[in-house]
TIZA-150934 format. One record per residue (C-alpha): residue in one letter; x, y, z. Coordinates in steps of 0.02 Angstrom, whole numbers, plus 50000, padded with zeros to 5 digits. Layout:
<recs>
+-----+-------+-------+-------+
! res !     X !     Y !     Z !
+-----+-------+-------+-------+
!   A !     X !     Y !     Z !
...
+-----+-------+-------+-------+
</recs>
This chain:
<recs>
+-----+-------+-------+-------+
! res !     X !     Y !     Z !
+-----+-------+-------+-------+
!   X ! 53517 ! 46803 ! 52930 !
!   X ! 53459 ! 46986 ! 52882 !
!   X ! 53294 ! 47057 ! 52944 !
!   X ! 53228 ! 47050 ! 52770 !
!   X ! 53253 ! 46873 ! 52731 !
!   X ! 53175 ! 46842 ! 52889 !
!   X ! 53021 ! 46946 ! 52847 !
!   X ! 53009 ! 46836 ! 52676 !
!   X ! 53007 ! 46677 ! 52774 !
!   X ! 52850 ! 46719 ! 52874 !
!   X ! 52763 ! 46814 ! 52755 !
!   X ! 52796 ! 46668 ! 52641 !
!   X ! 52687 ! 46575 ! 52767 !
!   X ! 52572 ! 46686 ! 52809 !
!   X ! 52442 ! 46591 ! 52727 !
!   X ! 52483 ! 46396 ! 52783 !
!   X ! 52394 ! 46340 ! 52935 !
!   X ! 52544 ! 46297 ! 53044 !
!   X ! 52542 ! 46136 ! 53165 !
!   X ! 52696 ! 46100 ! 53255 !
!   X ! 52867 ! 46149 ! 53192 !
!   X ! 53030 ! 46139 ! 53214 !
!   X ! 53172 ! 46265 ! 53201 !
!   X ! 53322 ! 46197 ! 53182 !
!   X ! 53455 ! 46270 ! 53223 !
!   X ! 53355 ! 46401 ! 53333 !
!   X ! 53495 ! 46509 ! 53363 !
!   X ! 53439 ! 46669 ! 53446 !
!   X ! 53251 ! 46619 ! 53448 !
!   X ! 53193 ! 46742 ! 53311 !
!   X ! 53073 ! 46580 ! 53233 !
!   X ! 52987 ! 46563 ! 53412 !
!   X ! 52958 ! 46750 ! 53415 !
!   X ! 52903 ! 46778 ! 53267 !
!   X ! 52768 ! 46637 ! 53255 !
!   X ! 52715 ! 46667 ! 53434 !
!   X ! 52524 ! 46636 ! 53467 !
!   X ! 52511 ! 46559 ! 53300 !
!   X ! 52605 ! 46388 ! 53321 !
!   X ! 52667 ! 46277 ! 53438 !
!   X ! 52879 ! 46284 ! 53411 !
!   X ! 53018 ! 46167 ! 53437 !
!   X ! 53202 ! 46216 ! 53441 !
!   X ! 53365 ! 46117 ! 53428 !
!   X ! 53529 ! 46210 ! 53453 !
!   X ! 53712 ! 46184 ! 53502 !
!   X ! 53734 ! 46303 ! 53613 !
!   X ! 53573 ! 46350 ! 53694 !
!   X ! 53543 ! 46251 ! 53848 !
!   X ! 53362 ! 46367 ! 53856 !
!   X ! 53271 ! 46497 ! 53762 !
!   X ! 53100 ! 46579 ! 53792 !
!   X ! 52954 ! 46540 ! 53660 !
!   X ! 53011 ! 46369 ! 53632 !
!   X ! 52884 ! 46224 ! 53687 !
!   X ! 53046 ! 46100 ! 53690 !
!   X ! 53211 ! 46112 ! 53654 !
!   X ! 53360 ! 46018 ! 53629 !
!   X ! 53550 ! 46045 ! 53665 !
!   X ! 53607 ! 45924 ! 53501 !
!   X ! 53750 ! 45934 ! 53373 !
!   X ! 53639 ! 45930 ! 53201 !
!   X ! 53812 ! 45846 ! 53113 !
!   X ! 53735 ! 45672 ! 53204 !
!   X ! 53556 ! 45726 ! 53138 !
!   X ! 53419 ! 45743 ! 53253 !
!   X ! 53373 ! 45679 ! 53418 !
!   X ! 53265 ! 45509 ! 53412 !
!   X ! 53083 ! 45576 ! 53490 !
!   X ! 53087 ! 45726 ! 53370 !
!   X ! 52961 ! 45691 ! 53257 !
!   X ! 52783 ! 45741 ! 53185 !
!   X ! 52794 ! 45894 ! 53135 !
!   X ! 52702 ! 46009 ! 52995 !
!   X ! 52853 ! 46119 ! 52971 !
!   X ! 53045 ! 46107 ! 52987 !
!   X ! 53150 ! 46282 ! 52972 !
!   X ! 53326 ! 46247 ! 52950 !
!   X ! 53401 ! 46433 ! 52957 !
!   X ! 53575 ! 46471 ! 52914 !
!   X ! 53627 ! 46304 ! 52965 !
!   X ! 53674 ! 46180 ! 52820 !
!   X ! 53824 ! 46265 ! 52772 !
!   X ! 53902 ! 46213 ! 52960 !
!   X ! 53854 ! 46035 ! 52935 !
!   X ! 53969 ! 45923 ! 52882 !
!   X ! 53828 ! 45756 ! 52844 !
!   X ! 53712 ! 45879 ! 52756 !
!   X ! 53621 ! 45724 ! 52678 !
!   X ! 53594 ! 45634 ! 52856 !
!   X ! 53519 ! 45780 ! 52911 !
!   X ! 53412 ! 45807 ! 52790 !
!   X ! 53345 ! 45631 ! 52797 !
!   X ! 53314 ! 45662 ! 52959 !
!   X ! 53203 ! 45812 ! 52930 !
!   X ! 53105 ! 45710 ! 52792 !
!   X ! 53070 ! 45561 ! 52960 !
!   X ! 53026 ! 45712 ! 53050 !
!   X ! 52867 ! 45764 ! 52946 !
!   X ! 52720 ! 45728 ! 52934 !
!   X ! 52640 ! 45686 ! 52762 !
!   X ! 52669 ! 45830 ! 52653 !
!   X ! 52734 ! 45913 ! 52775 !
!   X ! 52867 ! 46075 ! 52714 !
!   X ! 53050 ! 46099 ! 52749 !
!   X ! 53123 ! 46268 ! 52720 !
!   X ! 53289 ! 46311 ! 52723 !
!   X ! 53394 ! 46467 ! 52699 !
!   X ! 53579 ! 46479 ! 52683 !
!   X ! 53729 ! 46587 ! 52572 !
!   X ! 53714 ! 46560 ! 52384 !
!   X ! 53874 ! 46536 ! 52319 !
!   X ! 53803 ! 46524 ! 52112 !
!   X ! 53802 ! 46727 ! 52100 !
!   X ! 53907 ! 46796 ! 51972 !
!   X ! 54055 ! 46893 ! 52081 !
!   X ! 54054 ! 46720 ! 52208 !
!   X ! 54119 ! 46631 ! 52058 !
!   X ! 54229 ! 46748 ! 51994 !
!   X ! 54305 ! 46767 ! 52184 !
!   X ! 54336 ! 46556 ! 52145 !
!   X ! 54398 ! 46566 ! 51981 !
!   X ! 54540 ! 46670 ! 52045 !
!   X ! 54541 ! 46609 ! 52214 !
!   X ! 54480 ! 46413 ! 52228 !
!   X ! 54372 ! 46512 ! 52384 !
!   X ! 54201 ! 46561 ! 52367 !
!   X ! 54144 ! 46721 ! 52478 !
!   X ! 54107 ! 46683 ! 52671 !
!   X ! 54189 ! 46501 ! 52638 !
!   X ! 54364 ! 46572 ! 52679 !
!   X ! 54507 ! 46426 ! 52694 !
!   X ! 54524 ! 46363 ! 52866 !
!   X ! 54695 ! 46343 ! 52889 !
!   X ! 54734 ! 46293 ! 53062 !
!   X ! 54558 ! 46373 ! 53098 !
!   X ! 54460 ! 46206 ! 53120 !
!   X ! 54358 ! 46204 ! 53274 !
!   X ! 54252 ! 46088 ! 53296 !
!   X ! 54062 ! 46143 ! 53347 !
!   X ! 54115 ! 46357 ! 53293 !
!   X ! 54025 ! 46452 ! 53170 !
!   X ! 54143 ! 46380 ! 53018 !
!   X ! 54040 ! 46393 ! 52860 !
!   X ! 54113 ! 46231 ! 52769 !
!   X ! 53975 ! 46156 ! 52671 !
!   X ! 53941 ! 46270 ! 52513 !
!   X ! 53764 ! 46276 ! 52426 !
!   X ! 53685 ! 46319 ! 52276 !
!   X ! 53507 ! 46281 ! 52194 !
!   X ! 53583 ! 46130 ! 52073 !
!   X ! 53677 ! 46057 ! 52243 !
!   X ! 53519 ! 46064 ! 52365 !
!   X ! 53399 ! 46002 ! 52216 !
!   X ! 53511 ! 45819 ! 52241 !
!   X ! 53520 ! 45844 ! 52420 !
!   X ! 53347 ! 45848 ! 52440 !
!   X ! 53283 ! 45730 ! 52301 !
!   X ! 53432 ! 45607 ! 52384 !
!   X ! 53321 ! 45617 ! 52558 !
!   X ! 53173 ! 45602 ! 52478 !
!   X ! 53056 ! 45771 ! 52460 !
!   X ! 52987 ! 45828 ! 52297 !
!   X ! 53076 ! 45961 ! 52179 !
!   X ! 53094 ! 46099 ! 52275 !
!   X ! 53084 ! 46272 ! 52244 !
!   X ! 53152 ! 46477 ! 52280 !
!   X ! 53050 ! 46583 ! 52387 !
!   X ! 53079 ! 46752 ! 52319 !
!   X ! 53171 ! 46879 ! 52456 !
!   X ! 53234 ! 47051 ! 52437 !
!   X ! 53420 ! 46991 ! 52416 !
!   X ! 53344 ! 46889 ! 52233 !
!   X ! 53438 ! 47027 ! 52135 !
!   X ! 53598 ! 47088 ! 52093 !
!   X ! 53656 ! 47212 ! 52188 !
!   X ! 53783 ! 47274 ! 52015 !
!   X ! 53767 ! 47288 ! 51859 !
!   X ! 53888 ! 47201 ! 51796 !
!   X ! 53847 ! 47049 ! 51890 !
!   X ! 53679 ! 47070 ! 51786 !
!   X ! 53783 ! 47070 ! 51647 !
!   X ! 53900 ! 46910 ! 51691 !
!   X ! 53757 ! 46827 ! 51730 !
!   X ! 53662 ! 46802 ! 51562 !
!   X ! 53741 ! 46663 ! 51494 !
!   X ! 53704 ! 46546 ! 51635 !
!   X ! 53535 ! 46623 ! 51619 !
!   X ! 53514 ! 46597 ! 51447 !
!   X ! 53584 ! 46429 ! 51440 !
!   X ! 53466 ! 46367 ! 51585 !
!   X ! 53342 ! 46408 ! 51492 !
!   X ! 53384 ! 46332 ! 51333 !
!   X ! 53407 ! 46175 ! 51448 !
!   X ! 53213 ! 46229 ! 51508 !
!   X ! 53124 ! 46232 ! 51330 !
!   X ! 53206 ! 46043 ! 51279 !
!   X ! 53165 ! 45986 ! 51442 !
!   X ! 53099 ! 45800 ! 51414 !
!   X ! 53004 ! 45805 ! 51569 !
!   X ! 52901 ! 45918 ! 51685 !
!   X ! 53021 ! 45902 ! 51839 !
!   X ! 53169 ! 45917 ! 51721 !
!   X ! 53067 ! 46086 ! 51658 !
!   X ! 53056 ! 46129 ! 51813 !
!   X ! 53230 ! 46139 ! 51872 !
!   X ! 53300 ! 46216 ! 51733 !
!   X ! 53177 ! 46344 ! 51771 !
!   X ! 53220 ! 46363 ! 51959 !
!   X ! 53396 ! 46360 ! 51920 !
!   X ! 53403 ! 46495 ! 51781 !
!   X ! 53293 ! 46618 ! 51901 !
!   X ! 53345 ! 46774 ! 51962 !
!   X ! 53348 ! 46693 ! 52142 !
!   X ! 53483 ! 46571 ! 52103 !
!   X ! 53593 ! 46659 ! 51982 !
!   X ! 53611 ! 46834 ! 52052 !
!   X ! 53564 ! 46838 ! 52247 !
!   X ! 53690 ! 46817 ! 52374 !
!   X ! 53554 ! 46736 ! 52500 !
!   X ! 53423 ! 46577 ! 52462 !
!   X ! 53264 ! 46528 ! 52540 !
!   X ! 53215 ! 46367 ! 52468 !
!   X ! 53047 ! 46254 ! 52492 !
!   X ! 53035 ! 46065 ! 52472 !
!   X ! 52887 ! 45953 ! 52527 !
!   X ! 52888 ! 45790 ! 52593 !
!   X ! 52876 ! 45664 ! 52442 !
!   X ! 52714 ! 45564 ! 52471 !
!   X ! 52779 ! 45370 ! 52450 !
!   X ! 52721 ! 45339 ! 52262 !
!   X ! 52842 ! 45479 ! 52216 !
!   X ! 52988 ! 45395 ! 52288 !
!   X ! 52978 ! 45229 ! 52199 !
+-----+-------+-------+-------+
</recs>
């Protein structure tokens, strides 16, 4: 995860009184540093057996979601992590149990909607950083085998149950050529053609999301969904 993405996390933040939250996968511990003195933090990771910062942390394989006693918390940070997972959907069920009411799950991971990723598909079936893995499957490495986009984490997340979420602007929302400006007006346009007949506010609200700059030109997402209070989910 670049520094800048990282900056546009916390600073998106800044202003929400943090309780206890959980960073998961904590990686390298950047989430503990950065909201030292200012929260108490939580990490879960495959590979770390300890880290410094963290109030608790578990050695757990997020594929089987999370452990059982890790609950009640105001915020859940899942960092370039759901692209490794192969039960995305358990796993984000179990970061919905893990909240507390209205509590805020952000997530960042590779967008794979930008115009030269699908290009790269068209001609190859591959999208960039989601290389074939041809006698390369190992399980618990690094492999990036889960693919995302805005349109695929809005059903993920309405699936487990948190409200319509939304893109956190970063410095990677743009394209970083101009003809991947230019490739990507029609899905632009057409989202939000989809966006003015919109029937409903959610609907209006997707199409919106989904035709931003965010999700059809940046190589990198930071997305925000709340925990759906229960009159939303029935």
């Amino acid at each position: 995860m670049q520094e800048s993405s990282k900056q546009a996390l916390v600073e998106h933040l800044r202003d929400r009184p943090l309780g206890p939250v959980l960073d998961a996968p904590s990686g390298g511990g950047w989430l503990a540093r950065a909201f030292a003195g200012r929260a108490e933090v939580d990490g879960i990771d495959l590979y770390a057996d300890s880290a410094p910062g963290y109030r608790k942390l578990w050695k757990h394989d997020l594929d089987t979601g999370l452990p059982a006693d890790c609950r009640d918390y105001d915020l859940v940070c899942c960092c370039e992590g759901l692209e490794h997972v192969g039960s995305p959907l358990l796993l984000l069920r179990h970061f919905h149990r893990s909240l507390r009411p209205d509590g805020l799950l952000l997530i960042t991971t590779p967008n794979v909607w930008y115009p030269q990723a699908r290009l790269q598909f068209a001609f190859r079936g591959f999208f960039p950083s989601f290389p074939p893995l041809a006698d390369r499957v190992r399980p618990g490495s690094h492999m990036h085998i889960t693919p995302w986009s805005y349109p695929q984490l809005y059903v993920f997340l309405k699936l487990a149950g948190f409200a319509a979420p939304r893109l956190v602007r970063e410095p990677l929302s743009h394209a970083k050529h101009l003809h991947e400006t230019l490739l990507g007006l029609p899905a632009r346009w057409y989202c939000q053609g989809k966006a003015r007949r919109a029937a409903t506010d959610e609907e209006r609200h997707f199409w919106q999301q989904a035709g931003s700059e965010q999700s059809l030109l940046s190589r990198h997402l930071i997305v925000a969904a709340t925990k759906a209070a229960p009159a939303a989910l029935a």
